[in-house]
C-alpha positions as CSV (number, residue, x, y, z in Angstrom):
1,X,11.9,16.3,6.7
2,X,14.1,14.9,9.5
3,X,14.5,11.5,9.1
4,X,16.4,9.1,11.0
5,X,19.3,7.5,9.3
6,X,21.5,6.0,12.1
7,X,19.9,2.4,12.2
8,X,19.8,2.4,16.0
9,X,17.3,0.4,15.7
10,X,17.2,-1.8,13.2
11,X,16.6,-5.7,12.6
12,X,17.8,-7.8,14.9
13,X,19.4,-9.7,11.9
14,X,22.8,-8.9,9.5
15,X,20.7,-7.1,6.3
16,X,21.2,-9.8,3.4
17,X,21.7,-7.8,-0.1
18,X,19.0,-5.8,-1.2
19,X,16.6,-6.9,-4.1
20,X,18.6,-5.5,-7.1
21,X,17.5,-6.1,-11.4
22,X,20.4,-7.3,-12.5
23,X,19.5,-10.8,-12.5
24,X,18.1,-10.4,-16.1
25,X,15.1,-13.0,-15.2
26,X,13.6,-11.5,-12.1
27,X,10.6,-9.3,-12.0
28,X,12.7,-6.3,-10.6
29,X,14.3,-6.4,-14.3
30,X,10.9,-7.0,-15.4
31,X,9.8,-4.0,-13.8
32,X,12.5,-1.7,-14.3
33,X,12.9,-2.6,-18.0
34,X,9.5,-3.2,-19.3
35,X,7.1,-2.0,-16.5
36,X,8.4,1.4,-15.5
37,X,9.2,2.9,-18.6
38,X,5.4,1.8,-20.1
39,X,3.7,3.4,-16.9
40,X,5.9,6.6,-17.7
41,X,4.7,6.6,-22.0
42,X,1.2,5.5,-21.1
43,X,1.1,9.0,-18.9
44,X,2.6,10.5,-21.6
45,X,0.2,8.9,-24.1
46,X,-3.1,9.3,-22.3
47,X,-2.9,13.0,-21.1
48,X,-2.1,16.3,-22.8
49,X,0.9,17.9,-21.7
50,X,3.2,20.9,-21.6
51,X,6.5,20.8,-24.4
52,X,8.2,20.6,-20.7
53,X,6.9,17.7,-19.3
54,X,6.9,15.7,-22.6
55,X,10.3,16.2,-23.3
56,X,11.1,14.7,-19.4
57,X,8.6,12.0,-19.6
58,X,10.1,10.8,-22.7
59,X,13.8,11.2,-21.4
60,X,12.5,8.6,-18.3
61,X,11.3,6.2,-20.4
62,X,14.0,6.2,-22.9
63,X,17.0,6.2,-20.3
64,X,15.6,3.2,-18.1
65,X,16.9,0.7,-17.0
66,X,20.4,1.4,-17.9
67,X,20.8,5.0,-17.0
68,X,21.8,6.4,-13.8
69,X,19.7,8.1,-10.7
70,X,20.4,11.7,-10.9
71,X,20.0,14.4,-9.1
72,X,16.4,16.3,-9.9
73,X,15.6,19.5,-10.1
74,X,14.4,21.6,-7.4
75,X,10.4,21.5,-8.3
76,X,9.5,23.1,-5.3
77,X,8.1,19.6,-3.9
78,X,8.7,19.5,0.3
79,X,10.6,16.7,-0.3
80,X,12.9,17.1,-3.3
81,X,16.0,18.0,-1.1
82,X,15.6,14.7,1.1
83,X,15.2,12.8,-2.5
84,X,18.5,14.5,-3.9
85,X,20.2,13.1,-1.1
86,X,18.6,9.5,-0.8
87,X,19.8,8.8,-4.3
88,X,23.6,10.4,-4.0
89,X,24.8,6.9,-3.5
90,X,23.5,5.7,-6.8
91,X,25.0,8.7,-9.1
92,X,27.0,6.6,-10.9
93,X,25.1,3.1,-10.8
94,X,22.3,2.0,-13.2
95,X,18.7,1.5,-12.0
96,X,19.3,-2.5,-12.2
97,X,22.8,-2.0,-10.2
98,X,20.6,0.2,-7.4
99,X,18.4,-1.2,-4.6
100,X,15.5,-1.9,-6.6
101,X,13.2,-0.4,-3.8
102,X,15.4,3.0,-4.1
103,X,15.4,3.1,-8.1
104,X,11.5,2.0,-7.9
105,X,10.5,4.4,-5.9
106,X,12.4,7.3,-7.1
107,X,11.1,6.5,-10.7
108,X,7.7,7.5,-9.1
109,X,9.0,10.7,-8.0
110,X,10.4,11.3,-11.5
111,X,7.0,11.4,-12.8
112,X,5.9,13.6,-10.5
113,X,9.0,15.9,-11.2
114,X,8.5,15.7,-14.9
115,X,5.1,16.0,-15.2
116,X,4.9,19.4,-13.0
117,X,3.2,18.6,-10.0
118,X,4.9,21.1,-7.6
119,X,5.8,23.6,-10.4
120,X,3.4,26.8,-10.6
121,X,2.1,26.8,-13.8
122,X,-1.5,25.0,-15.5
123,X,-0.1,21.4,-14.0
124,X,0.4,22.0,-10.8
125,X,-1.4,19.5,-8.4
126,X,-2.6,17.5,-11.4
127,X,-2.7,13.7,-11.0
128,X,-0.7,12.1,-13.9
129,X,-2.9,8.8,-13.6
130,X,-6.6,10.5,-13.2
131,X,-7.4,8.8,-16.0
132,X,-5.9,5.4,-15.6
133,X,-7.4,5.6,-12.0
134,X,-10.9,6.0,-14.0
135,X,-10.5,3.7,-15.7
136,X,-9.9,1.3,-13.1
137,X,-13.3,2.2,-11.0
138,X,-15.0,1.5,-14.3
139,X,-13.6,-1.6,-14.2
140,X,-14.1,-2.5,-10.5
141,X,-17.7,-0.9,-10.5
142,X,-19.9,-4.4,-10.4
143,X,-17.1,-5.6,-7.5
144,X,-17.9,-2.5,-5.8
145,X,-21.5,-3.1,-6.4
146,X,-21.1,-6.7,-5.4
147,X,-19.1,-5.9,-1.9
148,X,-21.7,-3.4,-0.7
149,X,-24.9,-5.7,-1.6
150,X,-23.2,-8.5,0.5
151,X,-22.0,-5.9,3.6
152,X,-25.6,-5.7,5.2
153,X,-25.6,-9.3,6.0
154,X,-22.3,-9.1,7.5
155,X,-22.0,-6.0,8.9
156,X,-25.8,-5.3,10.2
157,X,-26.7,-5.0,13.7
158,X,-22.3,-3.8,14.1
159,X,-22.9,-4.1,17.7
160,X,-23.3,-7.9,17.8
161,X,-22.0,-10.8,20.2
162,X,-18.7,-10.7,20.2
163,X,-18.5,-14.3,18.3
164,X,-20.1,-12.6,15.6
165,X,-18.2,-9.4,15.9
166,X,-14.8,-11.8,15.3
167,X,-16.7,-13.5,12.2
168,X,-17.4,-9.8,10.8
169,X,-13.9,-9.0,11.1
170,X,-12.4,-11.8,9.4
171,X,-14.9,-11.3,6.6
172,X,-13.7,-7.6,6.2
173,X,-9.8,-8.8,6.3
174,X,-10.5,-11.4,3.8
175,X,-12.1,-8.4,2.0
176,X,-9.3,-5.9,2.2
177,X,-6.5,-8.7,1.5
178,X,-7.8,-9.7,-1.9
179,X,-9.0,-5.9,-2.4
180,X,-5.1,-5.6,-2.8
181,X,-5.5,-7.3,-6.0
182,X,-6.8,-3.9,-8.2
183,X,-3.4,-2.5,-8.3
184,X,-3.0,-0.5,-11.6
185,X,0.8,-0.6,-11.6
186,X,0.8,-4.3,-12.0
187,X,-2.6,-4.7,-13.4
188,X,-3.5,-2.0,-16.2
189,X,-6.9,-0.9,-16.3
190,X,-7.0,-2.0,-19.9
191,X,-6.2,-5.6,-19.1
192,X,-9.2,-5.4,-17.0
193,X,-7.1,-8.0,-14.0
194,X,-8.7,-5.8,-11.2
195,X,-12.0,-7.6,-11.7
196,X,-10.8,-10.7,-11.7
197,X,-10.4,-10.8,-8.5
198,X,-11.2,-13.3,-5.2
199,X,-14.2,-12.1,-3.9
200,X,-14.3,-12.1,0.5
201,X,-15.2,-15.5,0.9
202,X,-12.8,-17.3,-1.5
203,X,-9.0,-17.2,-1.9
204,X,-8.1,-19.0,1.8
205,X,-6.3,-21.6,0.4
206,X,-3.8,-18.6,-1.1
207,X,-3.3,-17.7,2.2
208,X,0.2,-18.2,2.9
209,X,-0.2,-16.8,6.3
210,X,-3.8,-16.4,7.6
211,X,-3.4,-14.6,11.3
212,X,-7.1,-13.1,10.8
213,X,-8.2,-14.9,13.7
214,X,-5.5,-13.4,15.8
215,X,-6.2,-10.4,14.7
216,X,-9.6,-10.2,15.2
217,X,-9.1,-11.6,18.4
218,X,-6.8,-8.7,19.4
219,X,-9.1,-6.2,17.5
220,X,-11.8,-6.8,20.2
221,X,-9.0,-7.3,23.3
222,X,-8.0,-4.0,22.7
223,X,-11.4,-2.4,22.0
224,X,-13.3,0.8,23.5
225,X,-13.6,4.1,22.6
226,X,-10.1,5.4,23.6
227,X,-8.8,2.8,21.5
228,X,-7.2,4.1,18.2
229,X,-6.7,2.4,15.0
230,X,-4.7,3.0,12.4
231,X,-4.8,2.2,8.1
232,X,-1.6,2.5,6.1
233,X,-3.8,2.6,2.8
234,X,-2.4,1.3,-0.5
235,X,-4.1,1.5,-3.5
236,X,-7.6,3.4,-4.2
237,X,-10.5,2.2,-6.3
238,X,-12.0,-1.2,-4.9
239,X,-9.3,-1.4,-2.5
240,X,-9.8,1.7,-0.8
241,X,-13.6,0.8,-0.6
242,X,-12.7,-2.2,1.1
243,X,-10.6,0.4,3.3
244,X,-13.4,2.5,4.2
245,X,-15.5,-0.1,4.8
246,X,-13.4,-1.7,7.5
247,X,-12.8,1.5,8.8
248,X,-16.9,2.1,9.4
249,X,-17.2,-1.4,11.1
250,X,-14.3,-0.2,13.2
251,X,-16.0,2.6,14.5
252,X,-19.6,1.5,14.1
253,X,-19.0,-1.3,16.5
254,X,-17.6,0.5,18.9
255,X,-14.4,-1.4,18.6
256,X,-12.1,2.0,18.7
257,X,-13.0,5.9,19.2
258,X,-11.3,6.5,15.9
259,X,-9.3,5.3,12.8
260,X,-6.6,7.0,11.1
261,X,-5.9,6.4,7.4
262,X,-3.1,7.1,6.3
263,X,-2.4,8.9,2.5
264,X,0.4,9.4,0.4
265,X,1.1,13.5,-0.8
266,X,1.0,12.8,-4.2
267,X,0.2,10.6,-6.7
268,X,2.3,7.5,-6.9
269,X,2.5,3.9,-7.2
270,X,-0.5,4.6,-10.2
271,X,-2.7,3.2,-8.1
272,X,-1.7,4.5,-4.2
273,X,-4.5,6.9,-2.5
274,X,-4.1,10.2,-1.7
275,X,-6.2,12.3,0.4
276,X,-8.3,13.6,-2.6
277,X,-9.0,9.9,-3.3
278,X,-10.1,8.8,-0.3
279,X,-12.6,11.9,0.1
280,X,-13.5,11.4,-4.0
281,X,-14.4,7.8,-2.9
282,X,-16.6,8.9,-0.1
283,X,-18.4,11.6,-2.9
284,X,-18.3,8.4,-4.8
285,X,-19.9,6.0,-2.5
286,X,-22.7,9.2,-1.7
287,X,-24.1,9.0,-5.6
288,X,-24.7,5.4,-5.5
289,X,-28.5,4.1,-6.4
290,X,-28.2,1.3,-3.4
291,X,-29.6,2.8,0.5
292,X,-26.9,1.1,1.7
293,X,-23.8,2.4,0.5
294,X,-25.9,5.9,0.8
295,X,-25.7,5.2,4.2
296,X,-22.2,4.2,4.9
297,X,-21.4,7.6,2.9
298,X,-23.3,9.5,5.4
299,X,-21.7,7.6,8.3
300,X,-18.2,8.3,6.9
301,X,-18.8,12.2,6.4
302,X,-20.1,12.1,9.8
303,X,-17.2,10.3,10.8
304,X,-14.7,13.3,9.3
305,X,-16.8,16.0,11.1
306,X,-16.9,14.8,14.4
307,X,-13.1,13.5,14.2
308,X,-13.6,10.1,14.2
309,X,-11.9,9.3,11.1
310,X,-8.8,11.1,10.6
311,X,-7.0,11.7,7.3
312,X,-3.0,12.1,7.5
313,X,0.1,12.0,5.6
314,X,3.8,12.6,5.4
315,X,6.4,12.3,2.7
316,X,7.8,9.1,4.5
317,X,5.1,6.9,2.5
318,X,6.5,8.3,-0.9
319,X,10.5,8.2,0.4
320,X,12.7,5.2,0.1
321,X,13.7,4.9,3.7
322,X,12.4,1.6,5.7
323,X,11.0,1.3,9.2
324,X,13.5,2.2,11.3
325,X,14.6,5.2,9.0
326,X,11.5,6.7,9.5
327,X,11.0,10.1,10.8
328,X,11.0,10.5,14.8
329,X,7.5,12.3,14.8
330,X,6.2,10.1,12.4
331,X,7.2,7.2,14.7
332,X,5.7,8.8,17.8
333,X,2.7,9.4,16.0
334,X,2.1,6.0,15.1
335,X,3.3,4.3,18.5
336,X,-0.2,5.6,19.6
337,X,-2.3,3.7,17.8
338,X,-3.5,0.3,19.4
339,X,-2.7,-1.3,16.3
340,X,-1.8,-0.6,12.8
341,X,-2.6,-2.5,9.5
342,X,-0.6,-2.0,6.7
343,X,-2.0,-2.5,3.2
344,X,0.0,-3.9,0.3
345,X,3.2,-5.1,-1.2
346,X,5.4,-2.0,-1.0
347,X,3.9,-1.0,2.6
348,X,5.4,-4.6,3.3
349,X,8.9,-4.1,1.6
350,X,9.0,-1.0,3.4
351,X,8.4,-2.4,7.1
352,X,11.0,-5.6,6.7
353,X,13.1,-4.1,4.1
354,X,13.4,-5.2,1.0
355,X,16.0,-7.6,0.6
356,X,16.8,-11.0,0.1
357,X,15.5,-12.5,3.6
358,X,15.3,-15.9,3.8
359,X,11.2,-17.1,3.9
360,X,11.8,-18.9,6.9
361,X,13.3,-15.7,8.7
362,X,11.0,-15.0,12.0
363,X,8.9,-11.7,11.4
364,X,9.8,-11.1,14.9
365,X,13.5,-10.8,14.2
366,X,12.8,-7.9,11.7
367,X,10.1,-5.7,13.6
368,X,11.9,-5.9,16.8
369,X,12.3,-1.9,16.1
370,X,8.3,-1.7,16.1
371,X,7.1,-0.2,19.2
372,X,3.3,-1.2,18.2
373,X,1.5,-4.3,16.8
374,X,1.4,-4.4,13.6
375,X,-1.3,-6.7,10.9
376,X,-0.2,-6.9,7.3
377,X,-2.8,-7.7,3.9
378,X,-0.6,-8.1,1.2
379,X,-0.8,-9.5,-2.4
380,X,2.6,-11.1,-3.5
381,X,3.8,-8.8,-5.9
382,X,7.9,-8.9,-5.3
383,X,10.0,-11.3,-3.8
384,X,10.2,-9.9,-0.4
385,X,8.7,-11.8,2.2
386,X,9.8,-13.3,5.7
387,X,7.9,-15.6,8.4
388,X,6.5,-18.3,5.7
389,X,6.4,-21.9,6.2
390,X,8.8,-23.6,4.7
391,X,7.1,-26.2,3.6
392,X,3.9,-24.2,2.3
393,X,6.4,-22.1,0.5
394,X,8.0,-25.7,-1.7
395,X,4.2,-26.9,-2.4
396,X,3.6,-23.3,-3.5
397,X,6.5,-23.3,-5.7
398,X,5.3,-26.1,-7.1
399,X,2.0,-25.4,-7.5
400,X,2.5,-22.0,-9.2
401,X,6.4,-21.3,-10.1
402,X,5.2,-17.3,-9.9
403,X,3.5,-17.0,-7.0
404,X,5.8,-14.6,-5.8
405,X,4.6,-11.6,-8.0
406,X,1.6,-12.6,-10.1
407,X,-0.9,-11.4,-7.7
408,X,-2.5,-14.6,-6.9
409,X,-1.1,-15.4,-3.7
410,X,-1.0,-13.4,-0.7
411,X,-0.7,-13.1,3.4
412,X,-2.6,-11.8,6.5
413,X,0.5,-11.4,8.9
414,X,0.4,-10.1,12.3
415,X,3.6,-9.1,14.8
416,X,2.8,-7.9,18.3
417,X,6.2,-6.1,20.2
418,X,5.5,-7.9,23.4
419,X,4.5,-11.8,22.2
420,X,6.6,-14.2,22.3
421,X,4.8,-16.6,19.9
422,X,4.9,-14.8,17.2
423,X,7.1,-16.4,13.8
């Protein structure tokens, strides 16, 4: 994969430090201590593996956070070269003393290495978290349930005024934002958090940013049937319903010709959607007992066969590289959409960069490398985050002293290249 690495086009900002664990009371040494190396023995636990991959699940638990990033071996994955030379800075460092975005993200890959996943053998292409991911839809069933007995008074009749197309539209990003909340890597199944979550209507007051009317209002400006819209999907489960969901009012409206979601290759993240999620939702969604999800199944496998709704990946998604190290083609790929949204926290610390950015830093000033608008739904879940209010952000504080990565709080951001009003 040829990815771009020069930084012609970075931030129009100095970088500030890059979110690091060392600080022994953060949530990155929270995550890389505690977090990481449960995810890695509760794959180990919960599934039956090969001598193999037990022996290298248990070294990744046992080494973190103090041991170093090294190399991996060549498991045959498309991307393991790229990885081996992302991390050949970090040789000699710990996992706290790395870029916690770097160590975070190659943990993920770790698993994958360890447990086989590109090897030829009996676990090749199997998911390590199937069965947390289970787990999680039994949990989020009666919110699933919920969302689609409330979408035919929203949603009916798509091809409304368009007063009421903007009030379906916010509905559906209210929807997707706190969808973000059922993310198993933060939220275990077991816990059972993902159904404790906002439903559509509730939550505005956690809305540290709340652009939906901007969106929406942009949704419909740049609407018709060559128009193109595109979904950086996060997690699966209820989230990705919300996802799909969005995606058929999209289309159903006749508010673009198609949508593009957009997958990661492998399992990652616990939670993160991969192609054979999204099309296990849409079986998913076509063996419910209600007529209407039955019907927005059979509008979405319609949707695939004409080419309306377009599945897509690329290894970028499951790399450590930011916005403006992404691939060229990738970039030219996306710079044809009419807009993208971009789901979730690590979607978001990906686009800005995950570093130490002041709150108050203008979204603008980061993105200036973007060469299409952009609308981000993100929970909090780390402490990267840029165009807040400073004053929103001190009552916050106040309010909840971990509102940064407890899941409770969250934005609806939008950045279009060629406004000038945009913080």
């Amino acid at each position: 994969m040829k990815s771009i690495l020069t930084d012609n086009d970075r931030p129009n900002l100095p970088l500030p430090e890059p979110i690091r664990g060392l600080d022994p009371d953060s949530f990155a040494n929270f995550t890389l201590s505690e977090r990481l190396p449960g995810i890695a023995r509760r794959v180990l636990r919960e599934n039956s593996w090969s001598e193999k991959s037990a022996r290298k699940l248990e070294k990744l638990a046992a080494e973190m956070p103090h041991g170093s990033l090294t190399p991996m071996p060549d498991d045959r994955g498309p991307d393991i070269q790229d990885w081996n030379r992302y991390i050949k800075p970090y040789h000699e460092v710990s996992y706290l003393e790395a870029p916690w975005f770097t160590a975070e993200t190659y943990f993920f890959r770790r698993i994958i290495e360890a447990c086989g996943y590109y090897r030829n053998g009996p676990e090749r292409g199997r998911d390590p978290y199937a069965g947390i991911k289970l787990e999680g839809m039994e949990t989020v069933a009666g919110s699933l349930e919920n969302l689609y007995k409330d979408l035919p008074d929203h949603l009916s009749s798509a091809r409304g005024t368009q007063s009421d197309t903007l009030d379906k539209l916010i509905y559906l990003l209210g929807a997707i934002v706190w969808g973000n909340r059922a993310d198993l890597s933060l939220f275990p199944a077991e816990k059972n958090e993902p159904g404790q979550m906002n439903t559509p209507g509730d939550g505005e007051e956690r809305l540290l940013v709340d652009d939906r009317g901007i969106i929406g209002e942009y949704l419909i400006s740049a609407a018709g049937k060559n128009s193109r819209f595109d979904i950086v999907l996060d997690n699966g489960g209820l989230e990705l319903a919300y996802d799909l969901a969005l995606a058929d009012f999209l289309l159903d409206s006749g508010l673009c010709g198609v949508v593009h979601l957009h997958t990661k290759p492998h399992p990652t993240y616990v939670s993160d959607a991969t192609t054979t999620d999204v099309l296990g939702m849409i079986d998913s969604l076509g063996l419910s007992s209600r007529p209407d999800t039955l019907a927005l199944a059979k509008r979405l496998c319609g949707y695939l066969e004409t080419g309306a709704l377009k599945i897509q990946s690329s290894y970028y998604w499951t790399s450590p590289l930011f916005g403006w190290q992404m691939e060229e083609n990738l970039m030219k790929e996306l710079s044809v959409a009419d807009l993208l949204i971009s789901k979730g926290d690590a979607n978001y610390r990906r686009w800005i960069g995950d570093f130490h950015w002041p709150f108050e830093t203008p979204i603008k000033d980061i993105l200036g490398y973007l060469p299409v608008p952009i609308a981000f739904t993100r929970i909090f879940k780390s402490n990267c985050a840029a165009g807040l209010d400073p004053e929103r952000v001190k009552t916050t504080r106040e309010i909840d002293q971990n509102w940064l990565y407890n899941g409770k709080w969250g934005i609806i951001q939008f950045f279009h290249p060629g406004a000038t009003s945009i913080k």
